[in-house]
N, C-alpha and C positions, 0 to 999 in steps of 0.2 A: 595489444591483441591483434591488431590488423598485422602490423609488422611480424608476427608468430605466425599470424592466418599465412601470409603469402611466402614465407619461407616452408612451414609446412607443408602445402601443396605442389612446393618442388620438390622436398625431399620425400613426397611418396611417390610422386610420377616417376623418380629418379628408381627408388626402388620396387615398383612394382610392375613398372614399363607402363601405366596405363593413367591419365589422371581420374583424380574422385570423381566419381559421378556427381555425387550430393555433398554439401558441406551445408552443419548445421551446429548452432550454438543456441547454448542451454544454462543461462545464469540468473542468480535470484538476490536483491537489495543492491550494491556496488554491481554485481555482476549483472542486475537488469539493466541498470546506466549503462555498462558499458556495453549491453547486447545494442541497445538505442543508439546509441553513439555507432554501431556497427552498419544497423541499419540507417542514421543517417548521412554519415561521409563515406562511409564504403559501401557502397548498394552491391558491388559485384561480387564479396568476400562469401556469404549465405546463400542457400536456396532456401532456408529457415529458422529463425530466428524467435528463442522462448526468453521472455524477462517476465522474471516475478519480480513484485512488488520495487518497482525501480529507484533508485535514488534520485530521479527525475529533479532538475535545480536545486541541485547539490551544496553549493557554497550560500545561498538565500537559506536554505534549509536548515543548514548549520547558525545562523545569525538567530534565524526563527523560534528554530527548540531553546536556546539560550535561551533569549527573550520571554519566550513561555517560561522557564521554569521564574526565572526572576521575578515576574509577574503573582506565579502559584507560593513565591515562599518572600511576600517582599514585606509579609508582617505577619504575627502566629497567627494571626485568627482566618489569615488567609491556606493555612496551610493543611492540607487533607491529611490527615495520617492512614498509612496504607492499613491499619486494622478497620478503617470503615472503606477499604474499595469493596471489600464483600456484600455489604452492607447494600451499599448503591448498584452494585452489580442486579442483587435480587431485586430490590425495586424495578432497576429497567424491564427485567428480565418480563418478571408482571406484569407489566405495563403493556409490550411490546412483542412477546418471544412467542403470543398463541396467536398475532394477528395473521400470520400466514396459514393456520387451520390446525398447526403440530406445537406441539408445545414440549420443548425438546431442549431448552437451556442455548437454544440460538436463534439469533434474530435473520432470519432471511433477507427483509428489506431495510437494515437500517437507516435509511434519507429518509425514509418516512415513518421511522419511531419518533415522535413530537413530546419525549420526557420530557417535563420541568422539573430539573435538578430543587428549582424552592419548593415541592409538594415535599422535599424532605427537612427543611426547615426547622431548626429547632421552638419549639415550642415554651420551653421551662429550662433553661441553661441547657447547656452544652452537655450530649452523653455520646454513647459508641453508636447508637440509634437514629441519629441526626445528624443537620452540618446547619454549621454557624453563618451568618451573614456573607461573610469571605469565605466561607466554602463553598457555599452556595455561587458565588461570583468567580470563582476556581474552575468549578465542576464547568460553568459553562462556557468558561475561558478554554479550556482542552476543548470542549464541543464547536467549537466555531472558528472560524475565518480570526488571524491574528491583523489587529488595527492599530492604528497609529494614532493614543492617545490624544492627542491634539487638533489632530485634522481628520480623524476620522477613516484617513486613507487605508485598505487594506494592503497589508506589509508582506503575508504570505497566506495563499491560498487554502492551502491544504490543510487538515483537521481531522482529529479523533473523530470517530462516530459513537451513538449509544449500545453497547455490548461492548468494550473496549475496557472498563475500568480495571477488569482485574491487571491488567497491565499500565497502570497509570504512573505505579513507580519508576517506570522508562524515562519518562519524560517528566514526571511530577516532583519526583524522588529532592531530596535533600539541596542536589547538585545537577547541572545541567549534563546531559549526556558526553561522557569522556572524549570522544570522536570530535562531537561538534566542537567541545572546549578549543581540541587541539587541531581539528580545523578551523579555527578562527587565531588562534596565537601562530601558528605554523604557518597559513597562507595568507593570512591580512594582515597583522601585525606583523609577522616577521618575529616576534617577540615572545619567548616560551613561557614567560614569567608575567604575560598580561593576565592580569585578575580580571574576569566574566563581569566583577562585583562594578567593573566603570562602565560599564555598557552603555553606548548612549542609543536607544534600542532603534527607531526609525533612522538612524545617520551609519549606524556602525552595521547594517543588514544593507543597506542601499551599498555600504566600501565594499561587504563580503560577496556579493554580487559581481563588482566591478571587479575583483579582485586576481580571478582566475584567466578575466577576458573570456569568459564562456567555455572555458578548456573542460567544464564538470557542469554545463547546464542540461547542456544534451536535451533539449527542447524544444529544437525546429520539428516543425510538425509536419514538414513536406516529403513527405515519404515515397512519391511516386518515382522517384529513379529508383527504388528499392524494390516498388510494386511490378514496375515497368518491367522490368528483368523477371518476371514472377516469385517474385521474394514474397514469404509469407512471414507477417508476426503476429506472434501467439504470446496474448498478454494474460497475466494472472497477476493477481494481489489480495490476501487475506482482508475483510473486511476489520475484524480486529485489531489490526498490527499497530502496535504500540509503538513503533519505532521510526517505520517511514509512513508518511500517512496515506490511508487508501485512497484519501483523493487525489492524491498525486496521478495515480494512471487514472483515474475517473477523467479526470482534468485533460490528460493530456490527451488520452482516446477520442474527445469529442474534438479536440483541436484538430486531430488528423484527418478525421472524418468532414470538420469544416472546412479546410484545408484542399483534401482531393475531394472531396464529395463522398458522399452516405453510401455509394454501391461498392465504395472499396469495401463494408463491414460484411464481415464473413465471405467475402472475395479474397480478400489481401490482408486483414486484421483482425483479430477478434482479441477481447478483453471479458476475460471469466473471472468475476467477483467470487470468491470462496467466503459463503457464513462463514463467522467463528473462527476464521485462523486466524492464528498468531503474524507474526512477522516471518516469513517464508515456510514456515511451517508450527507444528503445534497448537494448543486448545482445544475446545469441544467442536471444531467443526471439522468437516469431510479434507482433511490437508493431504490425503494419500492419491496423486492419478499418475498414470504413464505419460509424463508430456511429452518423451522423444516420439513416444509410438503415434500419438494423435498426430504430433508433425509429420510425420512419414508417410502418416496417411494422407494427409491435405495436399503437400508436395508431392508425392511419388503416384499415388491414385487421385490428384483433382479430389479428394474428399472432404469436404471443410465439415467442422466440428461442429454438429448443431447442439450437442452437450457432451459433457463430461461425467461420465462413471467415477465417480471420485468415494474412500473411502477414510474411515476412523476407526484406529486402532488404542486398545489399552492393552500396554502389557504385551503388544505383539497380534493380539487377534482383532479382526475385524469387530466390531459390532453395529457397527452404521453403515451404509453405503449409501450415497444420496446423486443426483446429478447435480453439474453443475451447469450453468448457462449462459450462453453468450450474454454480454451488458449490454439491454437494459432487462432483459428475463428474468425471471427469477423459476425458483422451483417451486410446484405447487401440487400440493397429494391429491392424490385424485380422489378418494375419500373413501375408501375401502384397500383394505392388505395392510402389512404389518410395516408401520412408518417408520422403522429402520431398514429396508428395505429401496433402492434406489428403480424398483420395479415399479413401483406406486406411485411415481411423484414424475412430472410430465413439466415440460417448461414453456411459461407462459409467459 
């Protein structure tokens, strides 16, 4: 992409006699890696820069999901069958989805929905209604920090949150996700024909790590030659997403801001948790906003995003509009007007 970036900006200066005034990039999962990646070794390529939900430690990520599923399917009793994600889904939803004031089939602040996957517990054997012992111990296996049976050490950060299960067959499913499979036989092994099933899970996520030499961690969190130049990034990631976990930019967001300090946020960075989306887009949450046009704004008029008008569509029409809000905000109705409505709702 760099190497495209700087040939491209001869061949329009070439043809239009004048160069770009603005250059800006706009990618979502691989393409949010590689916007961070843009903004980490090339600071001067951007005046703005959008990644959704990023593949942020990419090659650990891949050892990780493995490792998860191997864990969720390593005996039946361990194994969720996706006819009860619904199941769990509506438990959470109960539990958690009216604490923000709306009760809407999305959970605004998932880190502080506090489910306990065993209040579903089977009571009298096993039915579609409940989860067994090992399912129980599943469910809360997706919900948390992956650890190194032995020592206790955590292996990989990043983790599902509560509103997520209907997408658990991503990573829960039968087999470990395709990509990671064959990014671990393709860049660690070397070997197309490695079976997942020898995993040795703390040894063989530590190789995958080492494996790239950092070419897909894309994780330095020093961002200020990007800042320096007035480079802005504009981060989003579905709380949902089943696929890259949303703590990955939770995670990586406070690094930066450790990093250069707190006055880069919403100077230089912002990171917009969206309820209920899926994995770059899709689900019950508000997945529909202009990100080129917010960047335009920020960069071209000094206007930084104090929220996002973001909406949900079925079928093509609107019927939600909600904002969204810089991390750690959330949205919060102001308790009068019709809460599909992103009039109504103010971020706090």
């Amino acid at each position: 992409i760099h190497e495209m970036t700087v040939q491209s900006k001869v061949i329009l200066t070439e043809h239009y006699g004048n160069p770009a005034k603005y250059s800006y990039y706009n990618g979502c999962s691989q393409g949010g890696r590689q916007g961070l990646a843009e903004a980490q070794r090339y600071p001067a390529d951007f005046d703005g820069i959008i990644t959704g939900a990023s593949a942020i430690d990419q090659m650990r990520m891949h050892g990780a999901r493995t490792a998860l599923n191997l864990l969720l399917n390593k005996n039946p009793d361990s194994v969720i069958p996706a006819a009860k994600y619904p199941m769990i889904n509506v438990a959470v939803l109960n539990a958690c989805d009216a604490v923000d004031g709306v009760k809407d089939g999305v959970i605004e602040e998932p880190l502080k929905c506090k489910f306990d996957y065993a209040s579903l517990l089977c009571k009298a054997g096993e039915s579609e209604n409940c989860l067994t012992k090992g399912q129980v111990e599943s469910a809360k296996q997706m919900t948390s920090p992956l650890k190194d049976a032995k020592t206790g050490k955590t292996l990989f950060s990043g983790y599902l949150v509560p509103g997520s299960e209907l997408g658990w067959a991503t990573l829960g499913g039968p087999a470990p996700l395709g990509l990671s499979i064959s990014g671990l036989q393709n860049v660690v092994f070397s070997n197309r024909s490695w079976d997942y099933h020898t995993m040795d899970i703390a040894a063989d996520i530590d190789r995958a790590v080492k494996s790239d030499n950092g070419a897909t961690a894309t994780n330095n969190p020093n961002l200020q030659p990007f800042f320096d130049r007035g480079g802005k990034l504009l981060m989003y990631h579905g709380w949902s997403d089943p696929q890259v976990t949303p703590m990955n930019s939770v995670l990586y967001y406070n690094d930066v801001l450790k990093t250069v300090g707190k006055r880069s946020a919403g100077k230089s960075i912002a990171l917009f948790m969206v309820p209920g989306m899926n994995h770059c887009s899709g689900g019950p949450g508000t997945d529909t906003f202009d990100k080129v046009k917010v960047m335009e704004e920020w960069v071209e008029q000094g206007t930084a995003p104090k929220r996002i008008d973001a909406a949900h569509r079925t079928s093509g029409v609107v019927d939600k509009t909600r904002p969204l809000c810089p991390y750690p905000q959330v949205a919060k109705y102001n308790g009068s007007g019709n809460t599909n409505d992103a009039a109504n709702f103010s971020c706090k």
